[in-house]
GUSETOR-743064 format. One record per residue: residue number from 1; residue in one letter; x, y, z of N, C-alpha, C in turn. Coordinates in steps of 0.02 Angstrom, whole numbers, plus 50000, padded with zeros to 5 digits. Layout:
<rs>
+-----+-----+--------+---------+-------+---------+----------+-------+--------+---------+-------+
:   n : res : n.east : n.north :  n.up : ca.east : ca.north : ca.up : c.east : c.north :  c.up :
+-----+-----+--------+---------+-------+---------+----------+-------+--------+---------+-------+
: NUM :   a :      X :       Y :     Z :       X :        Y :     Z :      X :       Y :     Z :
...
+-----+-----+--------+---------+-------+---------+----------+-------+--------+---------+-------+
</rs>
This chain:
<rs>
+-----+-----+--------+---------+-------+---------+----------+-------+--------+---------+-------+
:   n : res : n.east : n.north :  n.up : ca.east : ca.north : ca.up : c.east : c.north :  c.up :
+-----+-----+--------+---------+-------+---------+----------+-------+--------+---------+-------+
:   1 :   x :  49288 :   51361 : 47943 :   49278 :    51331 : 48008 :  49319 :   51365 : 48062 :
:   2 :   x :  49388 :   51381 : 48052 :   49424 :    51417 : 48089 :  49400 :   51491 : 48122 :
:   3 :   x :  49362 :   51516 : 48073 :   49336 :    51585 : 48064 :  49284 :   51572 : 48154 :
:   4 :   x :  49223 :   51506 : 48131 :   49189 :    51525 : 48171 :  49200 :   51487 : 48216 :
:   5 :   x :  49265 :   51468 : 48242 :   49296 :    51434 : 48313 :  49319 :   51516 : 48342 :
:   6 :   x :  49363 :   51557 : 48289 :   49374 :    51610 : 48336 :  49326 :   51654 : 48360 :
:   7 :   x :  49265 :   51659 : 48310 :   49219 :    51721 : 48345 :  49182 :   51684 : 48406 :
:   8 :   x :  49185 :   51625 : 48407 :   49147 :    51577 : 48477 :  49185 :   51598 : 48529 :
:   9 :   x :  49285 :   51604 : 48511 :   49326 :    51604 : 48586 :  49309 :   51681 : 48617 :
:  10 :   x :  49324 :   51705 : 48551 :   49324 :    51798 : 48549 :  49244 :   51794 : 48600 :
:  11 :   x :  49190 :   51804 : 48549 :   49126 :    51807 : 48587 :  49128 :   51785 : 48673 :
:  12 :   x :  49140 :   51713 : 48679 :   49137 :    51690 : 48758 :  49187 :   51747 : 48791 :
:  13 :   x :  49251 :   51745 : 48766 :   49275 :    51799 : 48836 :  49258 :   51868 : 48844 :
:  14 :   x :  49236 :   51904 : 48766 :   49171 :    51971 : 48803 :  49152 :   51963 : 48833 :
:  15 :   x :  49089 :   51908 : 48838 :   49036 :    51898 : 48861 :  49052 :   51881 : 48941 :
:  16 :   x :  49105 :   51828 : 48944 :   49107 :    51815 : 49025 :  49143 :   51877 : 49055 :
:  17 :   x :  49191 :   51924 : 49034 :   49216 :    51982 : 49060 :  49142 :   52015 : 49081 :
:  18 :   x :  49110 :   52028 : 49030 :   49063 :    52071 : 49048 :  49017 :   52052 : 49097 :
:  19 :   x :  49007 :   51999 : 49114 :   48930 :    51973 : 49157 :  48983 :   51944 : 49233 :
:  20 :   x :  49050 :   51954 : 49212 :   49063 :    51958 : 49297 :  49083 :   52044 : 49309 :
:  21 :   x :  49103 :   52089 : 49273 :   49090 :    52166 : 49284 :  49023 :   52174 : 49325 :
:  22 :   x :  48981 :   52147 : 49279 :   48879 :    52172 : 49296 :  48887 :   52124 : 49345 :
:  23 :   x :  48918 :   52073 : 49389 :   48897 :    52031 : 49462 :  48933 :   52074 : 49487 :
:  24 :   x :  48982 :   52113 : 49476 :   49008 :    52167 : 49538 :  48975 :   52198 : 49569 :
:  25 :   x :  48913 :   52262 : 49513 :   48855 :    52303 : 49528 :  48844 :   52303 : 49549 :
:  26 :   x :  48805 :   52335 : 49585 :   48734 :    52323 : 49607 :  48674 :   52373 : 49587 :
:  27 :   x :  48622 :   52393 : 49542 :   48589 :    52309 : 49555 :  48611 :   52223 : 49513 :
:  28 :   x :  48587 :   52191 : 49528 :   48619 :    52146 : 49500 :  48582 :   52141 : 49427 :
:  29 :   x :  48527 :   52154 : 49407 :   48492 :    52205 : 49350 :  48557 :   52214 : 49293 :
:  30 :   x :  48591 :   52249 : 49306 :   48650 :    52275 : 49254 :  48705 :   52197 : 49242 :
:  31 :   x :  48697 :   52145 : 49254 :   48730 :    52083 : 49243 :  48705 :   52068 : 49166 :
:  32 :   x :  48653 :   52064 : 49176 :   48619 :    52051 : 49103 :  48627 :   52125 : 49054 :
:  33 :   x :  48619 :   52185 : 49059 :   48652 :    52224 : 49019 :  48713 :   52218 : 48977 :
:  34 :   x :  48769 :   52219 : 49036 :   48837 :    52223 : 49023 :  48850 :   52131 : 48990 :
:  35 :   x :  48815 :   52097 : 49012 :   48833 :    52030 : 48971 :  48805 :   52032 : 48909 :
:  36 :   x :  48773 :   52063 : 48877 :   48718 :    52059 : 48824 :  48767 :   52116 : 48768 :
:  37 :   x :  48739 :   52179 : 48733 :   48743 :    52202 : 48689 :  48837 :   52242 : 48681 :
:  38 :   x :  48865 :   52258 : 48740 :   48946 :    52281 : 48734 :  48963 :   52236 : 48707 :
:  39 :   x :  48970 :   52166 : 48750 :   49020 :    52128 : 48734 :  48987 :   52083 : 48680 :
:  40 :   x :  48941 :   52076 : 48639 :   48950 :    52067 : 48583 :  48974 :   52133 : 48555 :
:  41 :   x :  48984 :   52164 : 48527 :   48991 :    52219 : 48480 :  49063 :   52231 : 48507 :
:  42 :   x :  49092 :   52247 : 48564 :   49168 :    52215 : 48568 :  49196 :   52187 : 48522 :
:  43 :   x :  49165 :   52101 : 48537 :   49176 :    52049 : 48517 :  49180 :   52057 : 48411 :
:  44 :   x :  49115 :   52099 : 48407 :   49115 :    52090 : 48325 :  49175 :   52146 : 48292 :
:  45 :   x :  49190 :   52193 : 48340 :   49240 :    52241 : 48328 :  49287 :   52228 : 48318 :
:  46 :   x :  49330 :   52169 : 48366 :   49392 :    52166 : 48371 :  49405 :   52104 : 48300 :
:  47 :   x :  49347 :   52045 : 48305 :   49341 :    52019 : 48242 :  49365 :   52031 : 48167 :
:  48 :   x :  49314 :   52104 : 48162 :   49322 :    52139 : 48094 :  49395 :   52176 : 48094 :
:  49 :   x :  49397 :   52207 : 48155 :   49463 :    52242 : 48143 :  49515 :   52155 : 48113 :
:  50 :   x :  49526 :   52113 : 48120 :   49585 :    52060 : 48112 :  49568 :   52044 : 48055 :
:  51 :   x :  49501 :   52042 : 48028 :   49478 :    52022 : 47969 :  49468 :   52078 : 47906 :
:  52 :   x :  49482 :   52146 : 47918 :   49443 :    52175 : 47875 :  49475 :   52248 : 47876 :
:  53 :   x :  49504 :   52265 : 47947 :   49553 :    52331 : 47949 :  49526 :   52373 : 47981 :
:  54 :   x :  49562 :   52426 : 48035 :   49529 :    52473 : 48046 :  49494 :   52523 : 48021 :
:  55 :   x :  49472 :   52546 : 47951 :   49455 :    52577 : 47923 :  49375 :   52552 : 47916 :
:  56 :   x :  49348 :   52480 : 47906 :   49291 :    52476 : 47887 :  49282 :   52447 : 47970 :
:  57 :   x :  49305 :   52422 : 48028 :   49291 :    52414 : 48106 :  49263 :   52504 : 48116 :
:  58 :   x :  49313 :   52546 : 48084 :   49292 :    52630 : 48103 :  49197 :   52628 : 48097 :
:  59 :   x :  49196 :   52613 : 48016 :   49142 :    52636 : 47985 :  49074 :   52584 : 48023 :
:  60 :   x :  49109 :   52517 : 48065 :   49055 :    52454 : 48091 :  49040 :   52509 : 48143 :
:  61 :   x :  49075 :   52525 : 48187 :   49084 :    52560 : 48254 :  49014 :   52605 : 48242 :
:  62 :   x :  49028 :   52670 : 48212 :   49000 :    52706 : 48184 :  48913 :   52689 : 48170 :
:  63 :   x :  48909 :   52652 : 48147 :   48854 :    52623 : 48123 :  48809 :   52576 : 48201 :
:  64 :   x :  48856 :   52572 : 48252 :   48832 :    52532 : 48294 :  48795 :   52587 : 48347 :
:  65 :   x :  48831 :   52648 : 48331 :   48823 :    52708 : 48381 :  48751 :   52723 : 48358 :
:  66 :   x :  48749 :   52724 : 48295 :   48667 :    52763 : 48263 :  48622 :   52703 : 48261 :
:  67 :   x :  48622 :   52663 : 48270 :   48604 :    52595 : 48305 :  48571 :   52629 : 48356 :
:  68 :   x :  48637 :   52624 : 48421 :   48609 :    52617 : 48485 :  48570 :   52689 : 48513 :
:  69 :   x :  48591 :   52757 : 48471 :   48566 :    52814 : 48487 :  48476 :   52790 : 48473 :
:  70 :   x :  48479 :   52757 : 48400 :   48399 :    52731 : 48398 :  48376 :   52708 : 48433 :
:  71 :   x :  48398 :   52661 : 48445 :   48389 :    52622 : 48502 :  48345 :   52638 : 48572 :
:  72 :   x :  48390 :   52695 : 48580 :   48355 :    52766 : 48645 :  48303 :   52791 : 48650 :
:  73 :   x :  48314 :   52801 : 48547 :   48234 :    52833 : 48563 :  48177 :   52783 : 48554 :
:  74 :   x :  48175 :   52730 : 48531 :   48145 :    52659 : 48540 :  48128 :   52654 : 48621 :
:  75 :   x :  48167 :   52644 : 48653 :   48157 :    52640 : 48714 :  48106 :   52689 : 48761 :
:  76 :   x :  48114 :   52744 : 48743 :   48090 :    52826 : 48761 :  48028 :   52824 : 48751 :
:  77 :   x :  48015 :   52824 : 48661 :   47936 :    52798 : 48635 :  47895 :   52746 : 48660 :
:  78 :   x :  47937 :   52692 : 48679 :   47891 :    52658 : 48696 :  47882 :   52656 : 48769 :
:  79 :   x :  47900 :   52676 : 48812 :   47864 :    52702 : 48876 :  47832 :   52751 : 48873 :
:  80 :   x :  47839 :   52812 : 48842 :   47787 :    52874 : 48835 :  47704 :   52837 : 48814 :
:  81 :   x :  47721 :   52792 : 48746 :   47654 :    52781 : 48738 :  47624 :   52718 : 48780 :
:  82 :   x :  47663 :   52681 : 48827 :   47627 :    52628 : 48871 :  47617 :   52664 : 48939 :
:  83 :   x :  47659 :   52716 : 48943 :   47639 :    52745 : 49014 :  47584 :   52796 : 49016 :
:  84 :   x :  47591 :   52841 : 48955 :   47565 :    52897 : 48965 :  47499 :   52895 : 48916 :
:  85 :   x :  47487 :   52853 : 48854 :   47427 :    52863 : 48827 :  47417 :   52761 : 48831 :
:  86 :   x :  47416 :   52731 : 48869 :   47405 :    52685 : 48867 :  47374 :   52621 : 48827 :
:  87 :   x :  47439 :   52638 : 48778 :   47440 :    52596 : 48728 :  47450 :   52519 : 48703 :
:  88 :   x :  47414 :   52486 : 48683 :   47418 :    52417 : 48674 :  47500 :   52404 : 48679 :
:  89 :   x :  47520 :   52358 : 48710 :   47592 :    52330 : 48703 :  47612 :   52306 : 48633 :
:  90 :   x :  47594 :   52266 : 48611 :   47621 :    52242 : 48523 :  47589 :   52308 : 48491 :
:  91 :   x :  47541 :   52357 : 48491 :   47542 :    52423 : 48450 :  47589 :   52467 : 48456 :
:  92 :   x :  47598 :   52468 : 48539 :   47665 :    52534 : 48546 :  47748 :   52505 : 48509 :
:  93 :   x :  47752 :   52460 : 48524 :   47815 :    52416 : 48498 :  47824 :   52389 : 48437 :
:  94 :   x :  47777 :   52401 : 48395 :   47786 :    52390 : 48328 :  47781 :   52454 : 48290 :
:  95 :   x :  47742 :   52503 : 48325 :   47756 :    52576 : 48305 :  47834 :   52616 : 48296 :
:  96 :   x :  47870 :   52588 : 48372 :   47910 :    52586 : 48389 :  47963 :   52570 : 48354 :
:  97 :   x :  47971 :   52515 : 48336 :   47999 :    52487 : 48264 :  48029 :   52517 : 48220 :
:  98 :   x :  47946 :   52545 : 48190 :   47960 :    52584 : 48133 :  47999 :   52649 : 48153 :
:  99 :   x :  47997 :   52656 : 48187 :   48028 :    52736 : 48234 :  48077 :   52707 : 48209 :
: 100 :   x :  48106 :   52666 : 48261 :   48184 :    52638 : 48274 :  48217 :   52643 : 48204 :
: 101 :   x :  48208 :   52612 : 48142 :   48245 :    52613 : 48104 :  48225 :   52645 : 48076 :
: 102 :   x :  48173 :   52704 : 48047 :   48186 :    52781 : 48050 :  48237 :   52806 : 48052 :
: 103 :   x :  48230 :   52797 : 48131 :   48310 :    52855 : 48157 :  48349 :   52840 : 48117 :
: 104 :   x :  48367 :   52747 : 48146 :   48439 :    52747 : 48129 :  48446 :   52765 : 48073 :
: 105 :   x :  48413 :   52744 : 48015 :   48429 :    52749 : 47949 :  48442 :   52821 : 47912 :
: 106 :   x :  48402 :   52873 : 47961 :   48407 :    52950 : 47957 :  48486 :   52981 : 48009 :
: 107 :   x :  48507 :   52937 : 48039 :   48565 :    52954 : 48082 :  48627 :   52931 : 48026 :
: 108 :   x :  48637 :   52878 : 48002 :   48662 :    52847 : 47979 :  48669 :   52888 : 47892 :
: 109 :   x :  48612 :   52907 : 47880 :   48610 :    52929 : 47815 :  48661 :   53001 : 47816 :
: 110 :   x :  48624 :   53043 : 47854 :   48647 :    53114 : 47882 :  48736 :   53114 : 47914 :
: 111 :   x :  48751 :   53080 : 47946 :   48801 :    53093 : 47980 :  48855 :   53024 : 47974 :
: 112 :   x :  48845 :   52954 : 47934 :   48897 :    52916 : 47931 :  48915 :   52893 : 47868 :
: 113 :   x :  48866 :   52929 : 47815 :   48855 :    52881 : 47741 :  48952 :   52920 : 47712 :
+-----+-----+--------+---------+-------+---------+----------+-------+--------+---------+-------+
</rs>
């Protein structure tokens, strides 16, 4: 129970650091960015590091990067094929998908295993 009172305190003050950073911005667009995916992963970082050590927080970190590099190209693919060959929305994004963890799993395999 203790465990998940701290990742609630931990989580809320990422989260509110970050979404008054993104009300600084402008556009105000980047509020919801910067409140969303950093400050969780902050939040799960600093967690594991108290729980688990810097050595396997190294290896979370790591793993979050070939994540989010996927991530990119998720993002990339799926505007090429809604913009440029005008592709069904649930076809391009489930194609997409499969991309996504592709990568990661080929980023991850290659360069963090």
């Amino acid at each position: 129970m203790g465990d998940i009172v701290i990742r609630f305190v931990v989580g809320g003050v990422f989260v509110s650091a970050f979404a008054l950073i993104g009300s600084v911005l402008k556009p105000k667009s980047f509020a919801g960015l910067f409140g969303a995916a950093p400050s969780v992963a902050l939040a799960s970082l600093a967690l594991t590091i108290s729980k688990d050590g810097n050595a396997y927080a190294a290896a979370e970190a790591r793993s979050m990067i070939a994540g989010a590099a996927a991530l990119l190209v998720y993002c990339a693919l799926v505007i090429v094929l809604l913009k440029r060959t005008r592709c069904h929305t649930l076809a391009a994004t489930l194609f997409a998908v499969v991309v996504w963890f592709g990568v990661a799993f080929a980023i991850w395999g290659a360069l963090l295993k």
